[in-house]
C-alpha positions in Angstrom: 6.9 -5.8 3.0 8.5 -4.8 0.0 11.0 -7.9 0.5 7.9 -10.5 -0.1 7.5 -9.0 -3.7 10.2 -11.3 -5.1 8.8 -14.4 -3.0 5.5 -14.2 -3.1 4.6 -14.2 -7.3 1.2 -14.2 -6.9 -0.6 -11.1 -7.2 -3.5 -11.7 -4.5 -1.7 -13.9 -2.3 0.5 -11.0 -2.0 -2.3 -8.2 -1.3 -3.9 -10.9 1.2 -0.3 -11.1 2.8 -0.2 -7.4 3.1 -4.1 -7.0 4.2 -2.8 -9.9 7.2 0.1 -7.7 7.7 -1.7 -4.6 8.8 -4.3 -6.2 10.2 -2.2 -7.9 12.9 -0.1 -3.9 12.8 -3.3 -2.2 13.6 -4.2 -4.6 16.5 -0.4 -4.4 18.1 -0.5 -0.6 18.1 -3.8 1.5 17.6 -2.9 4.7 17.2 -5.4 7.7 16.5 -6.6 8.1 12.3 -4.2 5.2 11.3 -7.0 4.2 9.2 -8.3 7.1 8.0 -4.9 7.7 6.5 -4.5 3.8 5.5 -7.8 4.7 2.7 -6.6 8.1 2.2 -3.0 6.6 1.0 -4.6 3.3 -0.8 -7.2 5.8 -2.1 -4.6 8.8 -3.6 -2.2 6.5 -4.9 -4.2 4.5 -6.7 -5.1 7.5 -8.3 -1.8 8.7 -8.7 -0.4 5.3 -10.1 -3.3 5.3 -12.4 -2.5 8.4 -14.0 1.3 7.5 -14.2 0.1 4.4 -15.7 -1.7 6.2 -18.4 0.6 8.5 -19.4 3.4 6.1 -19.8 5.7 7.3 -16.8 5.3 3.8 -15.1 4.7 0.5 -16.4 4.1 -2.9 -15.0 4.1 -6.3 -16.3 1.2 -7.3 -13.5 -1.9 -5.6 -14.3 -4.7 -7.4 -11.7 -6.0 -4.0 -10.7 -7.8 -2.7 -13.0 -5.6 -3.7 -15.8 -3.0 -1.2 -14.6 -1.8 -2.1 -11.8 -0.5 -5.0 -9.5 -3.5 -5.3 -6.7 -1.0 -5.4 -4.2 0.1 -1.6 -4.7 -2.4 0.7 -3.2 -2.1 -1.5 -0.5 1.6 -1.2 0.0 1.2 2.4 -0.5 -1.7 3.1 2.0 0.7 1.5 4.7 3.4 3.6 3.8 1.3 6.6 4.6 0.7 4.7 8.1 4.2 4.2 8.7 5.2 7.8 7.2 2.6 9.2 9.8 4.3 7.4 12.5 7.4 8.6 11.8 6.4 11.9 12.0 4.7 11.7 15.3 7.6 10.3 16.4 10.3 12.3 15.3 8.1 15.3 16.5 7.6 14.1 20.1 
């Protein structure tokens, strides 16, 4: 996903790309709270970003969330959590 960055230079064609993405991940392979920790991810690290943002430890040139951020991040980061917690399951199996 993070390979489309570079491709895809619109900001919500992007997060739609990404939405499509998981959408079609979730429906291949349903696995217990995968969505529960898709919100909690998109939830905390929007929060997180935000606060880098405001402080001046990150910057972006794309601000269409909230004038902070690109939309498509949260997004990006909730599936990380998804795909973190898979790996974990996983590698603990």
């Amino acid at each position: 996903m993070i390979g489309l960055i570079p491709i895809v230079k619109n900001d919500y064609l992007l997060a739609t790309t990404y939405l499509f993405i998981i959408l079609i991940s979730f429906l291949i392979r349903k696995e217990e709270k995968d969505f529960l920790v898709f919100v909690f991810g998109l939830v905390v690290l929007t929060i997180g970003e935000s606060l880098f943002v405001s402080t001046g430890v990150e910057t972006f040139t794309s601000r269409t969330l909230l004038g902070l951020m690109p939309i498509w991040l949260p997004i990006l980061w909730g599936y990380a959590f998804v795909a973190i917690k898979r790996s974990v399951l996983i590698i603990s199996a």
